[in-house]
Structure formats: structure tokens, C-alpha cells
C-alpha positions as CSV (number, residue, x, y, z in Angstrom):
1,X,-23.5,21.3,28.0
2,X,-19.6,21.5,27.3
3,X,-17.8,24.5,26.9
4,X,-16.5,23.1,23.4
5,X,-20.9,22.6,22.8
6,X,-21.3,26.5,24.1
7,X,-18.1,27.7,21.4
8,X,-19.8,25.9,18.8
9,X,-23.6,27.4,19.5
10,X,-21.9,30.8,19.5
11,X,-20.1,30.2,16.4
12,X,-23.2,29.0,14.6
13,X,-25.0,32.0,15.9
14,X,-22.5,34.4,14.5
15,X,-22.4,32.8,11.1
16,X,-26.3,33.3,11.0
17,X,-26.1,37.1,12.1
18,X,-23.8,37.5,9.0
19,X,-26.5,35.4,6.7
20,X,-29.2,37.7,8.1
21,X,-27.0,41.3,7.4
22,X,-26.8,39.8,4.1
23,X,-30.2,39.1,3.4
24,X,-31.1,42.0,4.9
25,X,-28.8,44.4,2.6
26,X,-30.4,42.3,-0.1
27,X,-33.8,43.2,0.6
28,X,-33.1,46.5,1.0
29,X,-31.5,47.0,-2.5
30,X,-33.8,44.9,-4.0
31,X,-36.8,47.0,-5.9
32,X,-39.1,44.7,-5.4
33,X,-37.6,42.4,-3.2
34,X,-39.2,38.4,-3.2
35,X,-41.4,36.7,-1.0
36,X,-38.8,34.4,-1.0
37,X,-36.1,36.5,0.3
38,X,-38.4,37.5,3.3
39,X,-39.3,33.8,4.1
40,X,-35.7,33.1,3.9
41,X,-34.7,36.1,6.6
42,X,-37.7,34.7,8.6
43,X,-36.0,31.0,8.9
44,X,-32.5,32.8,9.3
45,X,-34.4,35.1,12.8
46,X,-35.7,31.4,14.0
47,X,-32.9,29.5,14.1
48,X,-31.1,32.9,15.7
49,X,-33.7,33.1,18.3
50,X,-33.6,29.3,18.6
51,X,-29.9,29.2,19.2
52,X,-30.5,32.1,21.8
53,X,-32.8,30.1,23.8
54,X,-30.3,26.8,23.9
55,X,-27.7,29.1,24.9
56,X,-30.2,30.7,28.0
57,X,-31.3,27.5,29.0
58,X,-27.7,26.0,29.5
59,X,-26.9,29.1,31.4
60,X,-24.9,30.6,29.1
61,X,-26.7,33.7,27.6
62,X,-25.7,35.0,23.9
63,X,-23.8,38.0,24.6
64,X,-21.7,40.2,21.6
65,X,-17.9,40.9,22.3
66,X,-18.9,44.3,22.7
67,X,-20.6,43.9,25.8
68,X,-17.7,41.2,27.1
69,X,-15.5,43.8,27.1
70,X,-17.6,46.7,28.4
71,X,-18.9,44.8,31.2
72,X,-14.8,43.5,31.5
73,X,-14.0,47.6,31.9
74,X,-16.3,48.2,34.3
75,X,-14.5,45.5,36.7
């Protein structure tokens, strides 16, 4: 897998995190929130977890920018 293939798994992964913050803000504000809305945060988690194992199979495990630079500090 290209690096350009690895940018773009990443990118698609952090576009679904901020779907599933949404959703879940949603649901939580929501009185009675929809069956709906909790199959939709289900599909959102699967293609999260899906993207996860793509990105651990090429080698090239998910990892926030938070721990990037952490683990960069502690060089």
C-alpha cells in the first residue's frame, strides 16, 4: 500500500470519528433517541473498525496526533 493510499485511509477515518461525535451528541440530546440513529452509529463504528484493520494489516497502525507527538517527546 502507498503512502498516498495510507494518507487517504487516515483521512477517511478521521472524517468518520467526527460523523460518530456527531451522532453521538445527537443521541445523547435526543429524548428518545431513534433506532435509527443507533443503527446509523453502529455502521459509522464498522467502517471505523474496518478502516483500523486495513490500516494494521498494511503495517501502518491508526494512531491520533496526540500520541505521534508524545511518543515524538519521548525520543
Amino acid at each position: 500500500m502507498t503512502s498516498e493510499e495510507i494518507k487517504e485511509l487516515n483521512a477517511a477515518r478521521e472524517s468518520l470519528v467526527k460523523r460518530r461525535r456527531e451522532m453521538a451528541r445527537q443521541i445523547a440530546e435526543a429524548p428518545l433517541p431513534s433506532v435509527e440513529m443507533a443503527e446509523e452509529l453502529t455502521k459509522i463504528l464498522k467502517a471505523i473498525e474496518a478502516l483500523d484493520r486495513t490500516l494494521n494489516e498494511a503495517g501502518q497502525p491508526y494512531m491520533s496526533q496526540s500520541v505521534v507527538e508524545q511518543m515524538q517527546a519521548e525520543i
